[in-house]
BAFIFI-515167 format. One line per 4 residues: number of its first residue (from 0); their letters; for each residue x, z, y of N, C-alpha, C, O. Coordinates in Angstrom, 3 decimals, decimal comma. Each point is the difference from the previous one (the first is absolute). Example, Ala and Ser with C-alpha at 12.3 -4.5 7.8 and 13.67 -1.06 7.14 Angstrom:
residues 2
0 = AS = 13,190:7,800:-5,690:-0,890:0,000:1,190:0,900:0,000:1,200:1,036:0,665:-0,019  -1,386:-1,385:1,069:0,820:0,060:1,190:-0,770:0,730:1,090:0,509:0,169:1,108
END
This chain:
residues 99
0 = XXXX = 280,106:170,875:130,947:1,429:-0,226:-0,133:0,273:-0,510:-1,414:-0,559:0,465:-0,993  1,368:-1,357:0,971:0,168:-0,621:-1,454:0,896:0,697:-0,827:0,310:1,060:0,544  0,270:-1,225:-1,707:1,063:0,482:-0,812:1,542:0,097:0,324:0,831:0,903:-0,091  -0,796:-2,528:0,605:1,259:-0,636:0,691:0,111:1,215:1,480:0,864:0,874:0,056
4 = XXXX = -1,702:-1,048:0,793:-0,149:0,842:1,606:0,353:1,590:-0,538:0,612:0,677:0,827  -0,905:-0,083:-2,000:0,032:1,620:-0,382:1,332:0,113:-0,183:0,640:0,950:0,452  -0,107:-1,938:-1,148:1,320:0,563:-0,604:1,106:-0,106:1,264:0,934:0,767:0,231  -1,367:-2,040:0,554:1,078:0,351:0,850:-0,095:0,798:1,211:0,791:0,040:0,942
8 = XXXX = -2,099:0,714:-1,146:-0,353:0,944:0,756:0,873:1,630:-0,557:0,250:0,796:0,905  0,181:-0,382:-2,444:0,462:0,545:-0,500:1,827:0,447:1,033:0,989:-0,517:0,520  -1,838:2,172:-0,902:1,536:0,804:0,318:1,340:-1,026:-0,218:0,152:-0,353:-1,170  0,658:-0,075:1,970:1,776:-0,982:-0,901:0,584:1,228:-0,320:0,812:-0,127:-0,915
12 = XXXX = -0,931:1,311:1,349:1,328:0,513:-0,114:-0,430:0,859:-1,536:0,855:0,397:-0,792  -2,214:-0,241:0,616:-0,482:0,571:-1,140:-0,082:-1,099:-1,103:-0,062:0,366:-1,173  0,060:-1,166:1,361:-0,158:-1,822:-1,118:1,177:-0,149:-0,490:0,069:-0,716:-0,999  0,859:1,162:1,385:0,765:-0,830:-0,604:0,373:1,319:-0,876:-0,156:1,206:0,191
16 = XXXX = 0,892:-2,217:-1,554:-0,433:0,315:-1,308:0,758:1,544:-0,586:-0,326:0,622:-1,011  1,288:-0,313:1,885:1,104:1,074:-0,456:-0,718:0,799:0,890:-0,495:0,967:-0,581  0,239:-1,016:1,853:-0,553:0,896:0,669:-1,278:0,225:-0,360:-0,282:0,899:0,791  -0,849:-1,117:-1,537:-1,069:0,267:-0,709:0,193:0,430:-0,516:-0,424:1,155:-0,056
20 = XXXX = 1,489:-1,806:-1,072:0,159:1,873:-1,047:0,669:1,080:0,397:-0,514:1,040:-0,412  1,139:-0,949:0,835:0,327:1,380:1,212:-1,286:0,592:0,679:-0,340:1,151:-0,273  -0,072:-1,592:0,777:-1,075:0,548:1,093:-1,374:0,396:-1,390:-0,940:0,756:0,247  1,067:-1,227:-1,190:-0,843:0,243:-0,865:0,104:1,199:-1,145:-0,870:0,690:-0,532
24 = XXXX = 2,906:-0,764:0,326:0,108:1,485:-1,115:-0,214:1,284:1,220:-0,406:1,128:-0,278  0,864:-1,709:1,980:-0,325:1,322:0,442:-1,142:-0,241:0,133:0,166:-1,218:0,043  -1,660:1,377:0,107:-0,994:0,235:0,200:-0,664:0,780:-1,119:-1,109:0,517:0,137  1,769:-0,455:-1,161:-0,419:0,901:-0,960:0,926:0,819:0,096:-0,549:0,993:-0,476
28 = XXXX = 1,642:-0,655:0,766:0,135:1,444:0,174:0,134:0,532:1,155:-0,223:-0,650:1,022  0,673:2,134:-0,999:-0,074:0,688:1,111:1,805:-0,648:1,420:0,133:-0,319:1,181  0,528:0,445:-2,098:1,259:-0,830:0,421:1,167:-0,373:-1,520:-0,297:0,306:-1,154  0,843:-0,602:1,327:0,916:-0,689:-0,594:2,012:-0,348:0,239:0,429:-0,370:1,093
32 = XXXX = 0,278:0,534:-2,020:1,329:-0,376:0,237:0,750:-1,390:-0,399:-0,454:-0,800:-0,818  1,770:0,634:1,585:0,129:-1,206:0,096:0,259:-0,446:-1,760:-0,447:-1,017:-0,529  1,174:1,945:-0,057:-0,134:-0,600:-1,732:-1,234:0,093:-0,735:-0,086:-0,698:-1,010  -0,980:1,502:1,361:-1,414:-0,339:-0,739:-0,810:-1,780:0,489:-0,766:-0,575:-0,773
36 = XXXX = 1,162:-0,003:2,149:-0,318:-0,939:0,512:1,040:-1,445:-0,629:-0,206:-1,064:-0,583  1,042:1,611:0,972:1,161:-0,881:-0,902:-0,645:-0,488:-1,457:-0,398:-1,149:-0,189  0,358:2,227:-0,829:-0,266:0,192:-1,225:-1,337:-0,930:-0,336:0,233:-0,861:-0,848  -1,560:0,880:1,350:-1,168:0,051:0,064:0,200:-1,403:0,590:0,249:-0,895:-0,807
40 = XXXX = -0,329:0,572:2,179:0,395:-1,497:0,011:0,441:-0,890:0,031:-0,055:-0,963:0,765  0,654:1,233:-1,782:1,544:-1,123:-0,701:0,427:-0,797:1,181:0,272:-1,174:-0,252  -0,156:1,563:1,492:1,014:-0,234:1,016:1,418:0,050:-0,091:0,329:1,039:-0,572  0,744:-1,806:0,934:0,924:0,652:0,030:0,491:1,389:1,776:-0,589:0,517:0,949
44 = XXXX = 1,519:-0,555:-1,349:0,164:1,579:1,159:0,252:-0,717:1,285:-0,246:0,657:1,011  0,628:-1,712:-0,869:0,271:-0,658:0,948:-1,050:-0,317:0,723:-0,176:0,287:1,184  -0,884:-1,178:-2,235:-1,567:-0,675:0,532:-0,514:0,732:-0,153:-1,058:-0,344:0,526  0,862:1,588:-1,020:-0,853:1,027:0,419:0,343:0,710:1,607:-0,917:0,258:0,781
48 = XXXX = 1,754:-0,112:-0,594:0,843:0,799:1,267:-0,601:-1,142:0,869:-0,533:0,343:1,055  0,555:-1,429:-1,324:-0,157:-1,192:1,344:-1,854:0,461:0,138:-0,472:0,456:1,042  -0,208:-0,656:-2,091:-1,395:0,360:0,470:-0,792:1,353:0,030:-1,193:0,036:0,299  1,815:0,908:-0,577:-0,121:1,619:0,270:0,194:-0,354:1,664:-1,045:-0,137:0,636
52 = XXXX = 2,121:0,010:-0,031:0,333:-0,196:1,956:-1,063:-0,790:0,484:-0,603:0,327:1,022  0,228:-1,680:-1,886:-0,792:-0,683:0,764:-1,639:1,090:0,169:-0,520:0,208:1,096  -0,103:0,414:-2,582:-1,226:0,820:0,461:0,666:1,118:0,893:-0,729:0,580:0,804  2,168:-0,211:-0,895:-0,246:0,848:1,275:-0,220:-0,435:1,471:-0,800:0,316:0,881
56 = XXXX = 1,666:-1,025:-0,967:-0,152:-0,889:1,643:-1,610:-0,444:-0,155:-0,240:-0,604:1,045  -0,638:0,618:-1,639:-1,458:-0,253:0,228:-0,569:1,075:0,379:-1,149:0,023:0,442  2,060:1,222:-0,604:-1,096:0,988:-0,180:-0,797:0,458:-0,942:-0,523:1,080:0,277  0,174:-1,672:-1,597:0,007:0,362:-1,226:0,392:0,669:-1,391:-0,711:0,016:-1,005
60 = XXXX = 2,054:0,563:1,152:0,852:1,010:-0,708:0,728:0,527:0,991:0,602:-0,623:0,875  -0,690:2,201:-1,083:0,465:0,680:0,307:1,517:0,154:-0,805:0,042:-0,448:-1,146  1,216:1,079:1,723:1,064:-0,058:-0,642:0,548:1,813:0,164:-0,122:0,661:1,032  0,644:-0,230:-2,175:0,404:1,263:0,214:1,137:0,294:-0,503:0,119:0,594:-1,072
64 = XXXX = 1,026:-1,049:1,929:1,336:0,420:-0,847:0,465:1,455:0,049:-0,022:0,602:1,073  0,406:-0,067:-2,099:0,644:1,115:-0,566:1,275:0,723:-1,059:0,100:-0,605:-1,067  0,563:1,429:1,180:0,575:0,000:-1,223:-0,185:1,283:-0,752:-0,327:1,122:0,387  0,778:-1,842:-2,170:-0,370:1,085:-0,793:1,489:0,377:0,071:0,708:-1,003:0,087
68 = XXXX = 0,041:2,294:-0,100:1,268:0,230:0,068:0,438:-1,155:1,248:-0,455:-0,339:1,093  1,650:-0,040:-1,992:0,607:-1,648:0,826:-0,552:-1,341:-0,376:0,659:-1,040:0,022  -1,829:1,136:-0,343:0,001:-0,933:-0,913:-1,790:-0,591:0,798:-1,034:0,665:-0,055  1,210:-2,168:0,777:-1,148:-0,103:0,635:-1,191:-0,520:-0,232:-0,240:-1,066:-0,566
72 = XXXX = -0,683:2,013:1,117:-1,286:-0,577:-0,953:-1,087:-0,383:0,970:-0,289:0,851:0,842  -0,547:-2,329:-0,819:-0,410:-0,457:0,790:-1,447:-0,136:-0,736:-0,238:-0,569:-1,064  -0,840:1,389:2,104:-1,317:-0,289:-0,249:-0,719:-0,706:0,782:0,100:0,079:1,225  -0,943:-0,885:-1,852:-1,057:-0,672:0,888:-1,865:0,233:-0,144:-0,370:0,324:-1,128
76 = XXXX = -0,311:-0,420:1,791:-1,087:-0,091:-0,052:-1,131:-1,170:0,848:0,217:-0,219:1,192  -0,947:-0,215:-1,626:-0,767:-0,549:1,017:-1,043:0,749:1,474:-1,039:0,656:-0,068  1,482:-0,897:0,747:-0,665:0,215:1,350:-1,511:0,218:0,061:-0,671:-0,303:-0,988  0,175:0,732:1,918:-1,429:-0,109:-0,196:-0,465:-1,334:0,532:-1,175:-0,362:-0,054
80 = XXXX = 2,267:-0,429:0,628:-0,126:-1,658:0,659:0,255:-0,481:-0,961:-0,129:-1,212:0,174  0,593:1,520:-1,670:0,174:-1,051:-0,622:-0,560:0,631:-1,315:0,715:0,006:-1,002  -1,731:0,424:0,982:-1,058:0,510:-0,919:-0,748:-0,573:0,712:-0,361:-1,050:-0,532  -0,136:1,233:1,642:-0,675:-0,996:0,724:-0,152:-1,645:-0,333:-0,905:-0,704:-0,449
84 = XXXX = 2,016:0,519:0,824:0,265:-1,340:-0,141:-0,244:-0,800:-1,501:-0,505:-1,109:-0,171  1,050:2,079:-0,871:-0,313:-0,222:-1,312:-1,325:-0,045:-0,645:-0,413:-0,651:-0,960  -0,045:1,360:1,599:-1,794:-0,161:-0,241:-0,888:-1,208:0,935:-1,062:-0,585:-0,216  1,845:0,546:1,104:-0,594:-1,449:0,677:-0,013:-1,434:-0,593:-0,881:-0,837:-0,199
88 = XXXX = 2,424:0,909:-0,031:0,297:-0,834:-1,565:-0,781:-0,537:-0,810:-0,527:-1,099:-0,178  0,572:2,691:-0,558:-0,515:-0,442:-1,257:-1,581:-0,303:0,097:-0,480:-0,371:-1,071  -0,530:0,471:2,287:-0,880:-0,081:0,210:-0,433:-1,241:0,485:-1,145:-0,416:-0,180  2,197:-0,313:0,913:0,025:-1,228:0,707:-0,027:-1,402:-1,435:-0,491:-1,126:-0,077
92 = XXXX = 1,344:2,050:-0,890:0,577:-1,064:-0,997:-1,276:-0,150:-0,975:-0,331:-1,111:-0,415  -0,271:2,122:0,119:-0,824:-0,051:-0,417:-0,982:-0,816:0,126:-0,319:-0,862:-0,819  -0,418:1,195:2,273:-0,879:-1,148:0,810:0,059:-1,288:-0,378:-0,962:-0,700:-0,318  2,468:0,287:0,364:0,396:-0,913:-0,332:-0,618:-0,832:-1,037:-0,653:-1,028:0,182
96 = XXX = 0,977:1,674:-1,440:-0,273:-0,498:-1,166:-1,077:0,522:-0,103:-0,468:-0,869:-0,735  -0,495:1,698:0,873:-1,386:0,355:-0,667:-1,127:-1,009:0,933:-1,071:0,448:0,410  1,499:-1,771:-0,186:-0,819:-0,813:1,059:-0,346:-0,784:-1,130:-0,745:-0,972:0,128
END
């Protein structure tokens, strides 16, 4: 398989560039909130909110809304499909370039 054939063999919904770094600050931790994600990848709240739904609708973040008092606090984590998926990734991408 060539370089060109790998990449467009590559996860889309993990490639593209906002959703990589998402799927990437969660994979190092255990879970995460929507202002540590905000903060971390200089998203705004809007384009972050649009690609947080899209890994959920993949199946890749989990979503956990809650409140502290009245005041609502939304956690996420990655899935074991999208720890999965993230290691396929980064394994595929690799291939890629170590040819």
């Amino acid at each position: 398989m060539s370089s060109i054939q790998g990449i467009a063999g590559l996860d889309r919904v993990i490639h593209e560039p906002a959703r990589l770094t998402i799927v990437a600050l969660l994979s190092s931790v255990a879970s995460a909130d929507f202002l540590f994600l905000l903060k971390e990848s200089g998203l705004t709240k809007g384009n972050l909110s649009v690609h947080l739904s899209r890994l959920e609708e993949a199946g890749y973040v989990k979503v956990e809304k809650t409140f502290r008092g009245k005041i609502p606090h939304t956690e996420y984590q990655l899935t074991p499909k999208g720890r999965s998926a993230f290691d396929q990734y980064r394994k595929s991408l690799g291939s890629i370039f170590n040819k």
